[in-house]
N, C-alpha and C positions, 0 to 999 in steps of 0.2 A: 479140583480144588477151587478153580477159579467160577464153575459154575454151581458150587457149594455158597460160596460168600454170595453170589449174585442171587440165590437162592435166601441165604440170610438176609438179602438185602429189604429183598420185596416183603419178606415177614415182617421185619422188623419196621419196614414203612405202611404196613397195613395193620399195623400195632398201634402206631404214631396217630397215624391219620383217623384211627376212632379213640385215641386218647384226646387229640386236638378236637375232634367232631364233641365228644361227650364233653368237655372244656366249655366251648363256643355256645354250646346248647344252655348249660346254667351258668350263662352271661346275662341271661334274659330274668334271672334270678333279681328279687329288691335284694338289696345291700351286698348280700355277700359275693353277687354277680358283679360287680365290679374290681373285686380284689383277686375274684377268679381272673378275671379278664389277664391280669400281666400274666399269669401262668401258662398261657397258651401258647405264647411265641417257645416257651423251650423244647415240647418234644419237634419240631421243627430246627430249633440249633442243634440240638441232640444228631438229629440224624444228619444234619451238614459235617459234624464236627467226626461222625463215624462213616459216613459215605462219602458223597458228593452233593454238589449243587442238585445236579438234574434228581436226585431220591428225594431232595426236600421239595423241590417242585411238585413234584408227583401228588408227596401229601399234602403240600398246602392245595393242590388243585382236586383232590382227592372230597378233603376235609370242606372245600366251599360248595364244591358241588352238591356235598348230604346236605348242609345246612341251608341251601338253596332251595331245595326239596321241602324240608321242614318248616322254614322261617321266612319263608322269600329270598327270590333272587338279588336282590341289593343288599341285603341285611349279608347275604352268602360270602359276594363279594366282595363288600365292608370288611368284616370279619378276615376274611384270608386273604387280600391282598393287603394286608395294615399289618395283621399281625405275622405274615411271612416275612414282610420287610425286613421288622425288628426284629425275627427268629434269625431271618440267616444275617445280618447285624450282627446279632448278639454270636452267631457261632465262628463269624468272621473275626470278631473284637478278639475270643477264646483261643483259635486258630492260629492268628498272627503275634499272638503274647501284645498285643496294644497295651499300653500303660493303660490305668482307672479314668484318667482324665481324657485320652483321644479318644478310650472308650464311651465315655458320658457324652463326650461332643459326637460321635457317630450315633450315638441313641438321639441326640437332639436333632441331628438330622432325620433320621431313621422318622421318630415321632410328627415333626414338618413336615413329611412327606405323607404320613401317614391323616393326618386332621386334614388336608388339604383333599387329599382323595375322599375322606367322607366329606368333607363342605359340599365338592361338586359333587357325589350322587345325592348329596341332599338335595339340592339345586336341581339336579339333571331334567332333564324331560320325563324321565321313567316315575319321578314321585309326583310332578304336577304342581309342584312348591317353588313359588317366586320368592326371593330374597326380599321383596317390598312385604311378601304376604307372611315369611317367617318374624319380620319386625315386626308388624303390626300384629301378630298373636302373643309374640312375649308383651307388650304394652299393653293391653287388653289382660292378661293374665297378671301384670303388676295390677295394674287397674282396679281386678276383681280381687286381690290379694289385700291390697287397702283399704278398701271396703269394709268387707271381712274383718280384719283386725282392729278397725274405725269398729264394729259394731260389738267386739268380742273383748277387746282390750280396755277400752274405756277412754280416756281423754288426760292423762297425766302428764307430764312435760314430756318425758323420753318417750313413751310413746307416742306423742303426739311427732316428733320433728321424725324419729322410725316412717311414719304414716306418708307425713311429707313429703320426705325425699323417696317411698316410691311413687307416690304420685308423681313426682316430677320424673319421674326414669319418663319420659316422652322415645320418639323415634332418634329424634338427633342424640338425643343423650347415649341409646344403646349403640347407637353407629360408634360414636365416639369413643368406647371404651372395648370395645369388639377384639382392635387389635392386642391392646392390654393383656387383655381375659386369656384368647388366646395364647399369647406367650407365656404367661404364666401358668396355662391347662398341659404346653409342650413339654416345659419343663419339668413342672410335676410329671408326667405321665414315664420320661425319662428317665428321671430318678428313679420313681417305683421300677418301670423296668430292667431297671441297671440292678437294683435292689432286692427285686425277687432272684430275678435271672443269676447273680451271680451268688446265693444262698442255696439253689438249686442244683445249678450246673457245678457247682467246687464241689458237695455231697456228691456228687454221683461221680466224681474221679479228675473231673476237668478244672480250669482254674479260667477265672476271669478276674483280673489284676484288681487291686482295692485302688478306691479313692485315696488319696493321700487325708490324715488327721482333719478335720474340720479346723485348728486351730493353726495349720501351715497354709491354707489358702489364701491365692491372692489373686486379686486381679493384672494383668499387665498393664503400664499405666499405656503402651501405646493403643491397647484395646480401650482405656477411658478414653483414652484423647479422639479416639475414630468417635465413639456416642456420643462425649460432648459434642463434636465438629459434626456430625448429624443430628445433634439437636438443635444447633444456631443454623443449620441449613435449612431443616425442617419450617422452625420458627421464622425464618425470613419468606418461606414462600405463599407460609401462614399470613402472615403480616403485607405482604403484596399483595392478596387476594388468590395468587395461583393453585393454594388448595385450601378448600372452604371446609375441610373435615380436619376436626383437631383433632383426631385420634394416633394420627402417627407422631405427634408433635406430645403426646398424653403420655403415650407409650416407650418413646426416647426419653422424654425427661424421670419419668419414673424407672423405665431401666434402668439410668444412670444412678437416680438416690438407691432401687436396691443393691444393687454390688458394692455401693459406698456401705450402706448398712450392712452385708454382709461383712465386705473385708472389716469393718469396726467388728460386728460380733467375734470375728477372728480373733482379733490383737486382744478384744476380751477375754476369752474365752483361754488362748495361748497363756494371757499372763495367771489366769484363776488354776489352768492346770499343772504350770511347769513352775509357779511360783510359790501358788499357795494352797494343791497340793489339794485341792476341790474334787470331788469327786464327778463321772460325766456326768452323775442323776442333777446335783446341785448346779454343774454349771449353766444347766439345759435351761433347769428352773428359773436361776438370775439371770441368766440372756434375755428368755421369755418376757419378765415381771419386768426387766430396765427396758429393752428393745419398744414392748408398747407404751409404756409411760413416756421416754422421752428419745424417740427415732433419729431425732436431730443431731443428737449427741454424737451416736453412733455413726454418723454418715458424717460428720466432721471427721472423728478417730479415724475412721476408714479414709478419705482423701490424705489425709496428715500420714497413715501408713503405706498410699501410695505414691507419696512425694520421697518421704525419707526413710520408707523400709523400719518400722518399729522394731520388728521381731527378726530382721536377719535372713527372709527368706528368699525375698527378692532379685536376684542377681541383677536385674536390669535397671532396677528402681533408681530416684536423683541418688538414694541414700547411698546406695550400693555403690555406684560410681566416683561421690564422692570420697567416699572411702576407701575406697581405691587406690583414689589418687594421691590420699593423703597417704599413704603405706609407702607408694612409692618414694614419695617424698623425703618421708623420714629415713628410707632405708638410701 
């Protein structure tokens, strides 16, 4: 029996590993090669969540090595070292029943580890690519973008200031906004993972816990208070001279207004659904239509939700607390 299953094991991983390999390969695909790409960590959960660790090894070592063969050797090990991460991630998130949310934060790990290991083989010695020499080709390639549109667009107001500001994308500018891009490329990447992965993985028998409503989210305000107190950190070493790149200093204060914008789209969104009864298509839309018109709004509501808890969901919040106490009191 037992050398039956060990027998089903290696089929079953030599199954995997040219589903993953056929995956990998039309990643190389325009457009639709990107939305393949999150699909490829699951026959990798897949086989964690039905063997072991060491079977998924196998095929993510299996699977790099064909596409090594095909596509080059860094392109091989990009591909399966990234996307095994977030396979067995994601079979681990399935495994242990993790709530939606420790689950998302291990994909944001999962994804952080994964951009960090392709920056350095972008970098590495193996490709011959200096980080001075990948900036100066994005600038050059704004450069020639401007151009172009300077000769093809015409000269109206919006396109003219469009033109502008890529001309101005210089070196320092793209340094500076690097970190930004990146967290917000982690996140995304995240989400779709979490997204695919668990649309995939609950059809075939398994379950990977949901996100809790878009309209219950909240930020903890001691997680604000750490981004604010790194952002007046940031800014003061900015301000002494000790670090001459605003980009981490770009990247804190922006963090901060998104989550303030998010938790505001919350308290929206919670009172359009449970009040007035909106449906998710409409409320998507007015989130969308108010959010770019007037961001600011929102990221007030959101601070104001995480001081006194609008919606109630808080436990930890001033609001929460006070309320509390006041219960106490009366009773």
């Amino acid at each position: 029996m037992e050398e039956k299953n060990k027998s089903k094991s290696i089929v079953e991983a030599g199954i995997m590993s040219a589903i993953t390999f056929v995956l990998m390969m039309l990643t190389s695909l325009p457009g639709i090669g990107t939305i393949i790409s999150f699909a490829i960590p699951i026959p990798i959960a897949l086989l964690y969540l039905k063997y072991n660790l060491k079977t998924s090894i196998c095929s993510i070592v299996i699977s790099g090595i064909l596409i090594g063969f095909f596509m080059g050797s860094i392109y091989g090990i990009q591909l399966a070292v990234t996307n095994g991460i977030i396979g067995l991630v994601l079979g681990t998130c399935v495994r242990k029943k993790f709530s939606g949310i420790k689950s998302f934060i291990y994909l944001i790990v999962a994804n952080t580890i994964g951009v960090l290991i392709e920056i350095a083989l972008l970098f590495s010695v193996f490709t011959g690519i200096t980080f001075n020499q990948y900036i100066n080709d994005l600038v050059n390639t704004f450069n020639e973008a401007a151009k172009i549109s300077e000769q093809m667009m015409g000269s109206s107001q919006a396109n003219t200031q469009m033109i502008e500001l890529m001309k101005s994308m210089d070196a320092s500018f793209i340094i500076n906004i690097i970190p930004m891009v990146l967290v917000m490329v982690i996140i995304m990447r995240a989400f779709l993972s979490y997204t695919v992965g668990k649309y995939i993985i609950n059809k075939l028998g398994f379950k990977l816990n949901s996100l809790p409503p878009f309209s219950k989210w909240f930020f903890n305000p001691i997680l604000i208070a750490a981004v604010v107190l790194i952002n007046l950190f940031v800014m003061l070493l900015v301000s002494k001279g000790v670090i001459s790149n605003k980009g981490m200093y770009m990247l804190t204060l922006n963090l901060l207004f998104a989550m303030l914008i998010i938790q505001g789209l919350a308290v929206v969104s919670n009172l359009l659904k449970y009040r007035y009864r909106f449906s998710n298509f409409l409320i998507v839309f007015i989130s969308i239509l108010m959010v770019t018109s007037i961001p600011q709004l929102f990221g007030i509501l959101g601070l104001i939700d995480v001081l006194i808890d609008i919606r109630g969901v808080d436990p930890n919040s001033l609001g929460s607390y006070i309320k509390e106490k006041l219960k106490k009191k009366v009773q």
